[in-house]
Backbone bond lengths (Angstrom), bond angles and torsions (degrees), N, CA, C in turn:
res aa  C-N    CA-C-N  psi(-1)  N-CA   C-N-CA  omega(-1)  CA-C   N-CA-C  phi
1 X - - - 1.443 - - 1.520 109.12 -
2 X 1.205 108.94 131.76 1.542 112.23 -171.27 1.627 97.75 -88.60
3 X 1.889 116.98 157.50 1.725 88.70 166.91 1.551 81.56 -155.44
4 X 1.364 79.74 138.68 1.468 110.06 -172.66 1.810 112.10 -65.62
5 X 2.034 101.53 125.77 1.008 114.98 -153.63 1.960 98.17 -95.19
6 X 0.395 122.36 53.04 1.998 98.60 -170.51 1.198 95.63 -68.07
7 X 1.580 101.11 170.34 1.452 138.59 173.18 1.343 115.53 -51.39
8 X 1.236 141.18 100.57 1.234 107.05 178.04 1.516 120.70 -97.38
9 X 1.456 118.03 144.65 1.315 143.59 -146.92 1.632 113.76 -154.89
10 X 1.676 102.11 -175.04 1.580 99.18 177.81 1.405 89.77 -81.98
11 X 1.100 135.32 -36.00 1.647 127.47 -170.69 1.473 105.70 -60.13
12 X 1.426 119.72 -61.21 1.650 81.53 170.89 1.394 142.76 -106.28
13 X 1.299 105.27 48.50 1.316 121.27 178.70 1.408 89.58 -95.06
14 X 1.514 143.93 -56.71 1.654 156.89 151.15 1.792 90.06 -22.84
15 X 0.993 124.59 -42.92 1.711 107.37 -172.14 1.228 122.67 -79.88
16 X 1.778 108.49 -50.18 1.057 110.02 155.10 1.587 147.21 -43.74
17 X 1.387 107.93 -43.64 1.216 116.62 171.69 1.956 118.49 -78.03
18 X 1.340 105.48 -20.47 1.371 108.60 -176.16 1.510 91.59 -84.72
19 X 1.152 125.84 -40.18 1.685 122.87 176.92 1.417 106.71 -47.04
20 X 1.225 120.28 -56.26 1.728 119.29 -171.77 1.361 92.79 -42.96
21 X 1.585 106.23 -72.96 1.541 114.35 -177.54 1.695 126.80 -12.07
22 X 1.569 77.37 -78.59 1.915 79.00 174.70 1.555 119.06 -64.65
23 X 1.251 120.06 5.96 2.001 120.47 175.83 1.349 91.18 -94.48
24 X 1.258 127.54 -19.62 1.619 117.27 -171.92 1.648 107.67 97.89
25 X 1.210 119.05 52.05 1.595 124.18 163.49 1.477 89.96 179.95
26 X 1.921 94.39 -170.16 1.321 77.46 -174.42 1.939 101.42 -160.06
27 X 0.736 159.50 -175.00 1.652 148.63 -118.41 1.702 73.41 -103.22
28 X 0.712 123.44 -75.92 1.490 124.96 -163.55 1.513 109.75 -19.67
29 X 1.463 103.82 -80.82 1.171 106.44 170.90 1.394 126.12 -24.89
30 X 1.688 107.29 -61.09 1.381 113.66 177.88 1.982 108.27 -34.96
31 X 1.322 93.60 -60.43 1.751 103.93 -171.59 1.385 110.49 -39.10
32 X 1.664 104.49 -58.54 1.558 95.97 -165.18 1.611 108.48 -86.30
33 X 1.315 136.22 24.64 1.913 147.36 177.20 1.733 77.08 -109.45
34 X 1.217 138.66 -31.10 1.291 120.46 -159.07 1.549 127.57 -117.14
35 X 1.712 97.96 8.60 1.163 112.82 177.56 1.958 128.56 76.38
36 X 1.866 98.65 0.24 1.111 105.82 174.45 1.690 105.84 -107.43
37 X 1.872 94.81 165.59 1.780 91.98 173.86 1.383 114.98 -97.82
38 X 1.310 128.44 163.75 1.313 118.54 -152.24 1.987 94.89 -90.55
39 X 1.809 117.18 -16.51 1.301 99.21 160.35 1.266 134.59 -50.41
40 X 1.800 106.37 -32.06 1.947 115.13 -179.36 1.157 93.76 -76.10
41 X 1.508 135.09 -12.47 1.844 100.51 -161.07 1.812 82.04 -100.80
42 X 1.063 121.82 -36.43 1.553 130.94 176.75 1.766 106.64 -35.63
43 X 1.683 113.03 -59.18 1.264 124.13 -172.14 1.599 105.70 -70.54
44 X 1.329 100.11 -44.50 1.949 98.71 -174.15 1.530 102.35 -47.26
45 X 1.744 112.90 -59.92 0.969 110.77 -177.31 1.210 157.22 -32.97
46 X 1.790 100.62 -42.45 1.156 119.47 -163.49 1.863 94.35 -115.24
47 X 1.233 101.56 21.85 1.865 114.36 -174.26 1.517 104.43 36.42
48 X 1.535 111.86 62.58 1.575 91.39 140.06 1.770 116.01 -105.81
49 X 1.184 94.70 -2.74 1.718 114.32 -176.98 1.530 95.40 -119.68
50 X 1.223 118.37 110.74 1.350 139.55 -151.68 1.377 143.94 -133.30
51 X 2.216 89.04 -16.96 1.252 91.52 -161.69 1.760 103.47 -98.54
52 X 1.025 112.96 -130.92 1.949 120.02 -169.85 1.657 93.57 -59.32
53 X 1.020 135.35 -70.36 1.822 157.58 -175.54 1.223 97.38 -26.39
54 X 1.962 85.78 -81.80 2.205 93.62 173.72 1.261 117.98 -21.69
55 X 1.467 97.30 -79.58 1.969 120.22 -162.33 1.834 78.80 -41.85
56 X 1.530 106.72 -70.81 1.898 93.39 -147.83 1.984 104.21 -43.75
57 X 1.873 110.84 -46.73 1.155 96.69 -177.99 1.811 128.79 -48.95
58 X 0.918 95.97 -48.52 1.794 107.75 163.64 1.508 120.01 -29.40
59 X 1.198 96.63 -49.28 1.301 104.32 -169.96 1.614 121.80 -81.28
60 X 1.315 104.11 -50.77 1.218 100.66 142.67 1.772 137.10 -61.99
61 X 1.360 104.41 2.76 2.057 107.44 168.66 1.758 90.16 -96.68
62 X 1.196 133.53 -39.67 1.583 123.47 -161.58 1.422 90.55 -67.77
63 X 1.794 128.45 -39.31 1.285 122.23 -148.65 1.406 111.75 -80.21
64 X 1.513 114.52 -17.42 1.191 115.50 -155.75 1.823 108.10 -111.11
65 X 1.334 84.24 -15.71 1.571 98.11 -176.94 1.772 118.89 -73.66
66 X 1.127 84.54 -40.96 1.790 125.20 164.58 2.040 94.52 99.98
67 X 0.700 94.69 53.03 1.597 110.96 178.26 2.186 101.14 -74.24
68 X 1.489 82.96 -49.56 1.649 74.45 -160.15 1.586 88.23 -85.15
69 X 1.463 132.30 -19.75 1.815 118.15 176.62 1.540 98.65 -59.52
70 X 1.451 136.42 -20.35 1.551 129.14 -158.32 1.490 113.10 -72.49
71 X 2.034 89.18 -50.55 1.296 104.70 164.50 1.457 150.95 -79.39
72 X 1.235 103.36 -20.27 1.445 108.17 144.87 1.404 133.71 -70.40
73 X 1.254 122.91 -27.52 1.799 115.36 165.17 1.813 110.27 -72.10
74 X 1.181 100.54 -18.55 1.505 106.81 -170.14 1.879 103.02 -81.49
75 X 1.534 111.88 -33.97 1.586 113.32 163.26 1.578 118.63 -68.67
């Protein structure tokens, strides 16, 4: 399974979190059902928290948000 890497930035930290939004919840929530704080998913995001932890948290915020399903039907 391939999984989609983006940049992380303020842009998709804005995608991610507007994605929760439009599923009907919203990053927050996600954080505290998932045992993270919404500053780490904030920092992963926007890469100031970057390293092995970050990247994995990230990856799991694009996956769950459905950020990377948007962009792959859209390729």
């Amino acid at each position: 399974m391939n999984s989609y890497q983006p940049q992380p930035g303020p842009d998709l930290y804005n995608k991610v979190r507007g994605s929760f939004v439009s599923n009907g919840t919203s990053l927050g929530k996600w954080c505290r059902e998932n045992g993270s704080s919404i500053q780490a998913a904030k920092s992963c995001l926007t890469g100031t928290w970057n390293g092995p932890k970050g990247r994995e948290l990230r990856q799991r915020l694009i996956e769950a948000s459905g950020v990377a399903d948007s962009v792959r039907s859209a390729a």
